[in-house]
MIGUTOR-364263 format. One record per atom (N, C-alpha, C): x, y, z. Coordinates in steps of 0.1 Angstrom, whole numbers, padded with zeros to 4 digits, always signed. Example, Ala and Ser with C-alpha at 12.3 -4.5 7.8 and 13.67 -1.06 7.14 Angstrom:
residues 2
+0132-0057+0078;+0123-0045+0078;+0132-0033+0078;+0128-0022+0071;+0137-0011+0071;+0129+0000+0079;
END
This chain:
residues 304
+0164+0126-0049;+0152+0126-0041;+0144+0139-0043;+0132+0140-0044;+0126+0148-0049;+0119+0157-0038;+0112+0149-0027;+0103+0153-0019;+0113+0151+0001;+0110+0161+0009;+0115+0160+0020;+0106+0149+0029;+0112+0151+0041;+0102+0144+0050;+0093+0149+0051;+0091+0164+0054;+0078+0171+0059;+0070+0171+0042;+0073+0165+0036;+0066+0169+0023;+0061+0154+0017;+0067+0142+0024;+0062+0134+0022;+0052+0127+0030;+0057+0131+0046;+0047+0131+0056;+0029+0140+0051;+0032+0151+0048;+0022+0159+0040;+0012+0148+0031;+0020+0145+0023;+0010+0137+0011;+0007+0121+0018;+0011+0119+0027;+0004+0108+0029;-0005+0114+0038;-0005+0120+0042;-0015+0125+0053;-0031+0127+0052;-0034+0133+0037;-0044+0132+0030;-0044+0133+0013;-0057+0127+0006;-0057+0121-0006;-0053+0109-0012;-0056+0098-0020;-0055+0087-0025;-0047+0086-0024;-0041+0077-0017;-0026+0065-0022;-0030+0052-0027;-0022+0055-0039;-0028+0040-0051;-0012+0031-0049;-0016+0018-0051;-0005+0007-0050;-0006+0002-0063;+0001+0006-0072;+0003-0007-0083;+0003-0023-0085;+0000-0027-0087;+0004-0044-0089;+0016-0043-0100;+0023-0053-0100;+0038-0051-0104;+0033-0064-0117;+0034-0059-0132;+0032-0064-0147;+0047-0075-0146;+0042-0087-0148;+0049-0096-0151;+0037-0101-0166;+0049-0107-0173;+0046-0112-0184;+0040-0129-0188;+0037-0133-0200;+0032-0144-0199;+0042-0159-0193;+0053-0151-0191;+0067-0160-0187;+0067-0160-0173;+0061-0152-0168;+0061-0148-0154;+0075-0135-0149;+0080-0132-0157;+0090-0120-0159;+0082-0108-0156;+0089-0100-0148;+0089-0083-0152;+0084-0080-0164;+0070-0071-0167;+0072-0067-0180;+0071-0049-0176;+0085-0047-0181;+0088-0032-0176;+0079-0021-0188;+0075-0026-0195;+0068-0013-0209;+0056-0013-0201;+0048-0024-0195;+0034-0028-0190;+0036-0020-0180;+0044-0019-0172;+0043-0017-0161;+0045+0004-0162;+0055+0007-0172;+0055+0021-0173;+0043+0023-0179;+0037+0022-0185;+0022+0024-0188;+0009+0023-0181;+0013+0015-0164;+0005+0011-0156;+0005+0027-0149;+0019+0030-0146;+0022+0037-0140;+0016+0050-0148;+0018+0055-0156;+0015+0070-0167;-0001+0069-0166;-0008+0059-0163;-0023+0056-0163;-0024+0063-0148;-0017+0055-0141;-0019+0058-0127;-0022+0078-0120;-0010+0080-0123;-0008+0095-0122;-0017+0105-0130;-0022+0100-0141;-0033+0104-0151;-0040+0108-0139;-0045+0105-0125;-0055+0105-0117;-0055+0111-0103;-0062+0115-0096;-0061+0123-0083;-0056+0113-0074;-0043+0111-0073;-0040+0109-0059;-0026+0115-0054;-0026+0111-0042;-0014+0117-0035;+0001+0112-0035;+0007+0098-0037;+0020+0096-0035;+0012+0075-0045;+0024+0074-0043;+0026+0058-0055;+0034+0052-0047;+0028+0037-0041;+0037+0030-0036;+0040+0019-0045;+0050+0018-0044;+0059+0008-0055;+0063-0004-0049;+0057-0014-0054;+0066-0032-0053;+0061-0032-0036;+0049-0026-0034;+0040-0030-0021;+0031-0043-0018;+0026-0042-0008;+0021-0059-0010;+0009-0064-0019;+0005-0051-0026;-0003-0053-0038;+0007-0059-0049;+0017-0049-0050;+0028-0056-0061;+0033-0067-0059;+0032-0074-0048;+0042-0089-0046;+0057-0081-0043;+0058-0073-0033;+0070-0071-0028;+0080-0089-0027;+0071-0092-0016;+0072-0107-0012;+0078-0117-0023;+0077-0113-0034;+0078-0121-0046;+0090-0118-0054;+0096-0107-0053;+0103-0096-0059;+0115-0101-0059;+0125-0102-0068;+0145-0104-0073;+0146-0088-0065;+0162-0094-0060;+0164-0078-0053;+0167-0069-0070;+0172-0082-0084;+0172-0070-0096;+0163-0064-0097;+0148-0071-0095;+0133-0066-0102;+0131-0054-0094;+0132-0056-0081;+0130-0041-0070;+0136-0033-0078;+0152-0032-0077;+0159-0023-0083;+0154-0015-0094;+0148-0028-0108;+0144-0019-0118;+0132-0017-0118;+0121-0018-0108;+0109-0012-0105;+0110+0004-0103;+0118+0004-0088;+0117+0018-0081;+0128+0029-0090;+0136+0021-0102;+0141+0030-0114;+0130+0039-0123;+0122+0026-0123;+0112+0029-0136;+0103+0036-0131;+0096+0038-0121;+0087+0042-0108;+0088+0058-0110;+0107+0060-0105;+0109+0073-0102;+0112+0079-0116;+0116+0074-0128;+0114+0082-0141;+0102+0083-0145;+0090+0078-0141;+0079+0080-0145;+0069+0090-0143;+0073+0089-0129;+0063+0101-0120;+0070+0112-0119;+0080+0109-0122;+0088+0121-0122;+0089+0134-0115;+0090+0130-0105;+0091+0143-0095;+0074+0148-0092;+0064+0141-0099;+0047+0146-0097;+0043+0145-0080;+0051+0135-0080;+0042+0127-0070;+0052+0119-0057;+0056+0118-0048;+0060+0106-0042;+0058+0100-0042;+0072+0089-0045;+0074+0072-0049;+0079+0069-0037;+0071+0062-0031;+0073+0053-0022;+0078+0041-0021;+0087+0031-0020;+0092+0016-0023;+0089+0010-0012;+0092-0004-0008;+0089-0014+0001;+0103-0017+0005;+0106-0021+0019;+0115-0031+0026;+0115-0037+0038;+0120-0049+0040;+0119-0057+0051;+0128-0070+0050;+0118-0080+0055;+0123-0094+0060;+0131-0094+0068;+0141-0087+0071;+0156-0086+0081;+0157-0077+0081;+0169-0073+0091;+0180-0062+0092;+0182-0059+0079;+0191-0068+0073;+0203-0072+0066;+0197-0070+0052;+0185-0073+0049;+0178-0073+0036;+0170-0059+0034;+0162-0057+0047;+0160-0048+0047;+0168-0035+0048;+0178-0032+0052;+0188-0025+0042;+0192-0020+0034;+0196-0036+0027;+0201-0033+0009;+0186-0030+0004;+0172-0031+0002;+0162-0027+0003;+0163-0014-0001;+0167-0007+0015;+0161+0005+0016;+0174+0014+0009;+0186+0011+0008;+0197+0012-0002;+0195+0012-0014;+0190+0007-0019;+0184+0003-0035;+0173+0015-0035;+0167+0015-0030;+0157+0026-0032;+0158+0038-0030;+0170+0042-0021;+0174+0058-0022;+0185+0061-0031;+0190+0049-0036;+0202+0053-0053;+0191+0055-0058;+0184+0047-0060;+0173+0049-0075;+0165+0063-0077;+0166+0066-0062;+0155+0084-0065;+0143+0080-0058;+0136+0069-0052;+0126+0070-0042;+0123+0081-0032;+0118+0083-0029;+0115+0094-0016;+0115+0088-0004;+0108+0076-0001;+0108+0068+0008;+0105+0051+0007;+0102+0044+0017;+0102+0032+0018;+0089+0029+0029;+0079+0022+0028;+0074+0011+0036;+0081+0000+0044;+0076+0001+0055;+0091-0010+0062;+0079-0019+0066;+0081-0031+0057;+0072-0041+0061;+0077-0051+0074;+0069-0056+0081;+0075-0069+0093;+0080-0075+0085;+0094-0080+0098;+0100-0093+0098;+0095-0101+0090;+0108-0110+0086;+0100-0126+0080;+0093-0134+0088;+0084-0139+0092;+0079-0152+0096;+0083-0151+0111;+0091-0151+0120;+0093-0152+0132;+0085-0146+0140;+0078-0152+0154;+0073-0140+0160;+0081-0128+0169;+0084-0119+0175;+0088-0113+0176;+0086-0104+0190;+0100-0099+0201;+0094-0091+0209;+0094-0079+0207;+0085-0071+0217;+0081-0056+0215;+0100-0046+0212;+0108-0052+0220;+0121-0046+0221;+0123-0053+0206;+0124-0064+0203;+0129-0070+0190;+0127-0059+0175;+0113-0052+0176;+0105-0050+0168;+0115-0036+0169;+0111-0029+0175;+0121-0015+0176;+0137-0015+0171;+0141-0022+0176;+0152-0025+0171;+0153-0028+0159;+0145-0036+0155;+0147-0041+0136;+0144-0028+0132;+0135-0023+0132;+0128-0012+0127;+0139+0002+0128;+0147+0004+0140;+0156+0011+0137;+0169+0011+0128;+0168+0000+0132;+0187-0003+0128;+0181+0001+0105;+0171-0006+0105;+0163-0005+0092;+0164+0011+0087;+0158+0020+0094;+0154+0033+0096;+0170+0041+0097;+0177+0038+0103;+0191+0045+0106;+0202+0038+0090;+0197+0028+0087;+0204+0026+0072;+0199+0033+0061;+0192+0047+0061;+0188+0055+0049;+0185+0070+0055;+0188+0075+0048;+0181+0092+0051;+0167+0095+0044;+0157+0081+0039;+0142+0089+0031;+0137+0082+0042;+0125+0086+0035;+0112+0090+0049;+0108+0074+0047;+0104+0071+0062;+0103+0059+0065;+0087+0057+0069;+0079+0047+0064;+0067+0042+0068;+0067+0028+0076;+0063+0031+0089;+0067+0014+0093;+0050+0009+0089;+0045+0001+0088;+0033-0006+0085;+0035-0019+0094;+0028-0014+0105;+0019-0020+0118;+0013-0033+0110;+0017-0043+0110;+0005-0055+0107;+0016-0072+0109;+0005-0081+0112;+0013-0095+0108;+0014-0098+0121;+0031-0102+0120;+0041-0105+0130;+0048-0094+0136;+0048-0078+0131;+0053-0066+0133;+0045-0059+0145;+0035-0059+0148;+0027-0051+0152;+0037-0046+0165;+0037-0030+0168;+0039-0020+0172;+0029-0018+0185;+0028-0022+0202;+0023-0015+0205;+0022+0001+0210;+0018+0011+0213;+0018+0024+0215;+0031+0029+0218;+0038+0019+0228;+0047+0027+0235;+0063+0025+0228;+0062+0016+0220;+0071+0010+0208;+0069+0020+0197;+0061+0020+0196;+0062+0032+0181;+0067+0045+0187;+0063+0052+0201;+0066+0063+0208;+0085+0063+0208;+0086+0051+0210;+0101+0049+0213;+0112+0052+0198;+0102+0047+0187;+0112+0046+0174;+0113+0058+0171;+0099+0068+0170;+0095+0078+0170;+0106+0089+0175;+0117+0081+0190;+0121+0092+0194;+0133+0094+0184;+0139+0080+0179;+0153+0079+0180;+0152+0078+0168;+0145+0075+0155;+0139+0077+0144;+0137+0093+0135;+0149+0102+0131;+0138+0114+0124;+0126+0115+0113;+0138+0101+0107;+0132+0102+0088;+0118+0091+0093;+0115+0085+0103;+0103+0080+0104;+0090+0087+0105;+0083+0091+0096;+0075+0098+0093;+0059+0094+0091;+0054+0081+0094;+0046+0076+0093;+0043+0063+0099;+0031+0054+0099;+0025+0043+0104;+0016+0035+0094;+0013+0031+0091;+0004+0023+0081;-0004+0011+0092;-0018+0013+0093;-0027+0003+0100;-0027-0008+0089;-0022-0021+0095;-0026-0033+0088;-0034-0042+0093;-0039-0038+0108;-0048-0049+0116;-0059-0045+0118;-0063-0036+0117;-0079-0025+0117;-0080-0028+0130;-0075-0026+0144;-0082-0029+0155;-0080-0013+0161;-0090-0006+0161;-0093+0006+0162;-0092+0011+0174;-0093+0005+0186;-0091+0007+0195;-0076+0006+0200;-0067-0006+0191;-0053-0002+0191;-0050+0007+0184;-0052+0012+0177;-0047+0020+0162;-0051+0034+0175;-0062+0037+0178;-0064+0048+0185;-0058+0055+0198;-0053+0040+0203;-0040+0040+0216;-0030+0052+0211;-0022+0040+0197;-0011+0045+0191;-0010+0066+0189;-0027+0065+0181;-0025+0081+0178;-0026+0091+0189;-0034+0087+0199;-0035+0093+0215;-0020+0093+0218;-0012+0081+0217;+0004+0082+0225;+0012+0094+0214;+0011+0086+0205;+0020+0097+0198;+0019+0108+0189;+0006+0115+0188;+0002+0128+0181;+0007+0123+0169;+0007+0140+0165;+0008+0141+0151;+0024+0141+0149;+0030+0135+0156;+0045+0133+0149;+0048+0123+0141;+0036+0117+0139;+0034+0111+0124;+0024+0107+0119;+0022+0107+0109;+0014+0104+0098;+0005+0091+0096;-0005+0092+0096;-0016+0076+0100;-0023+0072+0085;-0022+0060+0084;-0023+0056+0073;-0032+0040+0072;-0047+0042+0068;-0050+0025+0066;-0047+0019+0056;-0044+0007+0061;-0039+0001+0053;-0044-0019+0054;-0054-0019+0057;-0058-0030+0064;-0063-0038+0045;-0063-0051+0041;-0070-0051+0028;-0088-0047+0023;-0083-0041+0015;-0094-0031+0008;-0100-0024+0021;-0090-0012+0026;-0093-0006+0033;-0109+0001+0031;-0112+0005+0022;-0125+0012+0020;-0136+0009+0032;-0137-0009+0035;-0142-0012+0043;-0148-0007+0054;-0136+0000+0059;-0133+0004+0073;-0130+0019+0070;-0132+0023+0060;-0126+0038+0056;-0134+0045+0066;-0147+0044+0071;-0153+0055+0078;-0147+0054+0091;-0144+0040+0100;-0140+0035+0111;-0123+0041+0113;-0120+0041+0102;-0104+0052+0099;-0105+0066+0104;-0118+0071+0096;-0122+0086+0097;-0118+0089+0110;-0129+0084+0117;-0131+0086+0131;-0122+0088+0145;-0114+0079+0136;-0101+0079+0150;-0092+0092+0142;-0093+0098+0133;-0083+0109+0127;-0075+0105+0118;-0074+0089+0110;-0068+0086+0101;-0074+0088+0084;-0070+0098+0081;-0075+0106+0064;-0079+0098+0058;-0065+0088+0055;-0068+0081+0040;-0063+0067+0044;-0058+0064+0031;-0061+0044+0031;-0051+0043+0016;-0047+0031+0018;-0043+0026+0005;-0055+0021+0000;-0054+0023-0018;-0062+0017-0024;-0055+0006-0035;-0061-0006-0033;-0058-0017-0040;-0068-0014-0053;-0082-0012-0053;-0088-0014-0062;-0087-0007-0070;-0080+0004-0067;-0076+0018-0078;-0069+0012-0090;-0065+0002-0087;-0057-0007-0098;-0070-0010-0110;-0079-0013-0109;-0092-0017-0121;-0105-0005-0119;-0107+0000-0109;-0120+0008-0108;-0113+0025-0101;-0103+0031-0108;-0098+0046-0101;-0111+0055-0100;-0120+0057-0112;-0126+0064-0111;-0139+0061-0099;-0144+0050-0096;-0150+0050-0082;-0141+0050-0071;-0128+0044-0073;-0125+0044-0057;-0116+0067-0053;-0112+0071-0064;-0118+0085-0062;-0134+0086-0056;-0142+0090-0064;-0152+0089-0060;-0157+0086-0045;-0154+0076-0047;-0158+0074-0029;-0149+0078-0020;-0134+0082-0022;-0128+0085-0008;-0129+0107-0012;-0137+0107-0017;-0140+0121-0022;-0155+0121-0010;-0163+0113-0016;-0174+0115-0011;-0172+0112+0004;-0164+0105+0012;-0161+0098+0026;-0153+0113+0030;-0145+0120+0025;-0136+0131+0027;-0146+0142+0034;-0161+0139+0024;-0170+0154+0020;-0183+0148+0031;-0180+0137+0033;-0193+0135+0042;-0205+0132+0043;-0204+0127+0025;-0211+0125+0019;-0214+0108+0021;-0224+0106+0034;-0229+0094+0039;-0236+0085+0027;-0246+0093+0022;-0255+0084+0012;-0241+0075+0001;-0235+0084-0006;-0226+0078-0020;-0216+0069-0012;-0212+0070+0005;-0203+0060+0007;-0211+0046+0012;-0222+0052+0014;-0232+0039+0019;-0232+0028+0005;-0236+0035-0006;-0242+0029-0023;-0229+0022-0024;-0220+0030-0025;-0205+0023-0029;-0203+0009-0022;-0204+0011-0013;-0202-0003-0002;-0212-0011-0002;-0218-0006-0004;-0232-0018-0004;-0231-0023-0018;-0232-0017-0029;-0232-0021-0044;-0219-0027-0046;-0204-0026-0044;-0192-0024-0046;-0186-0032-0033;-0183-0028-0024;-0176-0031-0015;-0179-0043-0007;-0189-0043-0005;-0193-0055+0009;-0192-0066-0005;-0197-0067-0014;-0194-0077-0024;-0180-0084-0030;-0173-0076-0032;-0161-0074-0032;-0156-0083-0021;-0159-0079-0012;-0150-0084+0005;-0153-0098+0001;-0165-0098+0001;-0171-0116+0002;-0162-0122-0009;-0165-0117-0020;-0151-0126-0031;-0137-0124-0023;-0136-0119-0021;-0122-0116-0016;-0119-0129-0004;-0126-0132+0002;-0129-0142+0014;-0128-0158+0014;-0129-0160-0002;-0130-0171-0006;-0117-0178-0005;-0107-0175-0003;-0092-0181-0005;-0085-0167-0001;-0071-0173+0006;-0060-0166+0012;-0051-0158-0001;-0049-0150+0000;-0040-0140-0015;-0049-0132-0019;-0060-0138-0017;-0073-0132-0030;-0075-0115-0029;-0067-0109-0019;-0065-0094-0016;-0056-0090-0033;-0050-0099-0035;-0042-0096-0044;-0037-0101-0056;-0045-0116-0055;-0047-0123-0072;-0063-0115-0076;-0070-0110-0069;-0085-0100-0078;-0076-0090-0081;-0069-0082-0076;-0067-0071-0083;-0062-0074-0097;-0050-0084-0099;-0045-0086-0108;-0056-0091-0119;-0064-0099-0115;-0078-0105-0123;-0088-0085-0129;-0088-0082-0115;-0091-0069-0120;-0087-0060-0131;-0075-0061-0133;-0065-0053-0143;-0069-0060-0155;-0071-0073-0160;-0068-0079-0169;-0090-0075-0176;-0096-0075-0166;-0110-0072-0171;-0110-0057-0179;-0104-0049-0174;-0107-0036-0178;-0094-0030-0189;-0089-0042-0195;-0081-0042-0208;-0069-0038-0201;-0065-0038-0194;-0048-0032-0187;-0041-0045-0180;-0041-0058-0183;-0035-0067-0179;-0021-0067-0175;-0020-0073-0160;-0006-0073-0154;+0000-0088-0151;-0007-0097-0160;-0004-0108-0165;-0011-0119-0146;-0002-0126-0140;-0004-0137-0132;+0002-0136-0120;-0003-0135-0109;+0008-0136-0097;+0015-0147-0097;+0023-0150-0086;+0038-0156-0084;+0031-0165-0071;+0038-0178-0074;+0034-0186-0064;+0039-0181-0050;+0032-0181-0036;+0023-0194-0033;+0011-0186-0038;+0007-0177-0043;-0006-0170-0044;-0011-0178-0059;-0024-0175-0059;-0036-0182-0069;-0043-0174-0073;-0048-0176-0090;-0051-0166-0094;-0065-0171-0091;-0078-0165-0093;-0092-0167-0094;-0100-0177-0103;-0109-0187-0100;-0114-0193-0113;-0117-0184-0118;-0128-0192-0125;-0135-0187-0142;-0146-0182-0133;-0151-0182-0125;-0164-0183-0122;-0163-0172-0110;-0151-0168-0108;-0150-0160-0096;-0148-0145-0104;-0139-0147-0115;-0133-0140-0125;-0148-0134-0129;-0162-0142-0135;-0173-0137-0139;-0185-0127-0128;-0178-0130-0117;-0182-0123-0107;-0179-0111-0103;-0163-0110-0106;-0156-0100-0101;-0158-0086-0117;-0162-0097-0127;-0169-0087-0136;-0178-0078-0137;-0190-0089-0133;-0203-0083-0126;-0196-0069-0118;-0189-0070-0111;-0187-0058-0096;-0183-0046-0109;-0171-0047-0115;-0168-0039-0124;-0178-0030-0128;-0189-0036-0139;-0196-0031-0141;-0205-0022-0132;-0208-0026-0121;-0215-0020-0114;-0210-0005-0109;-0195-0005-0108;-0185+0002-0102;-0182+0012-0113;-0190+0010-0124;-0184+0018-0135;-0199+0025-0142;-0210+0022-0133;-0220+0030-0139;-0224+0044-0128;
END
């Protein structure tokens, strides 16, 4: 492990956090060379920490071998640059071996995604989330969204009994909850959007005190989505207005057309700008021809 808690808390706190999409091949296999070179691209660039086999990557989709040799390849790559962050969930029990897998391999931490599918009570939620949290010594991100959602006094609670819990990830954009949460529990952790294509909402994040955002699109367009969480950092109203108006609100709308589409464009994205990460994994769908011509158009735009 490379990085502590207060040092990983740190870098999520401010500056880009980019999500990889996870390179499977024309077989639909892992392709691990694609994917170390997704990665060496990645770090090439200003950001703060690398979440690995996240729900950009198709965690959801993931062999517990492919995790394994993700957050292997992840942590020789970045090599100590940066915090490698991994994903775990679905259960206790899964979530776990998860988060087990990811502290042999050298991760620094984990995203603790919601439960599978069930809905869930406020005591339920804490409890998964501990027992999860008490099976590892790296720094723990729970990510608020779905069927998980955390209200204020629930996060206060994991917060107490929790050390390595070091952060929150917004997945529901409801700002008036998210704002509860950071009033209840200060800065004993680390706030994080995470809603899809946060950018959206990046100003609406500002405001309540939350820095940064994951970026999905960093996957095909790094050098604007820098750009803009540079210009949103600096205050610079006009360049985040252009970005979203030219880029973003466009974007959204394709994005809207079908369910996954958060995460079969990106992969469509990767493949326009010569860095192909081949096809998502069912039940997700990739984009027509015509959506694909669209999401071109944006490129371009994103690139002048």
């Amino acid at each position: 492990m490379h990085f502590q808690h207060t040092e990983v808390k740190q870098a999520i706190s401010d500056g880009l956090l980019s999500f990889p999409v996870t390179d499977f091949d024309a077989q639909g296999r892992f392709d691990a060379e694609s994917y170390r070179q997704r990665l060496e691209w990645f770090i090439s660039h200003e950001i703060s920490a690398v979440f690995v086999a996240g729900g950009t990557g198709e965690f959801f989709s993931l062999s517990i071998d492919e995790f394994r040799e993700i957050v292997r390849l992840a942590v020789q790559t970045v090599d100590g640059k940066l915090p490698v962050i991994a994903s775990a969930g679905l259960s206790v029990e899964m979530g776990s071996e998860f988060a087990r897998i990811a502290e042999e391999e050298g991760a620094d931490g984990i995203l603790l995604m919601p439960p599978y599918l069930t809905e869930c009570p406020q005591e339920g939620l804490v409890d998964y989330a501990q027992q999860i949290c008490q099976s590892t010594s790296i720094s723990v991100i729970y990510y608020n969204r779905g069927n998980g959602v955390m209200n204020p006094n629930s996060v206060q609670r994991l917060a107490n009994v929790c050390p390595n819990l070091i952060g929150l990830k917004d997945g529901k954009g409801d700002m008036q909850a998210l704002n509860r949460i950071i009033k209840t529990v200060g800065n004993r952790l680390a706030y994080v959007g995470g809603v899809p294509t946060a950018e959206i909402i990046a100003e609406a994040y500002l405001a309540v005190g939350v820095n940064t955002y994951s970026s999905a699109v960093f996957n095909f367009v790094p050098d604007m989505a820098v750009r803009f969480y540079k210009a949103l950092r600096s205050g610079d109203a006009e360049t985040v207005h252009h970005i979203s108006r030219d880029f973003f609100l466009p974007f959204v709308n394709l994005r809207d057309r079908k369910s996954g589409y958060a995460v079969s464009l990106i992969k469509a994205g990767t493949d326009i700008i010569g860095r192909p990460s081949g096809s998502v994994r069912a039940p997700l769908e990739m984009p027509t021809e015509n959506e694909v011509r669209v999401l071109k158009e944006l490129v371009a735009v994103a690139n002048t």
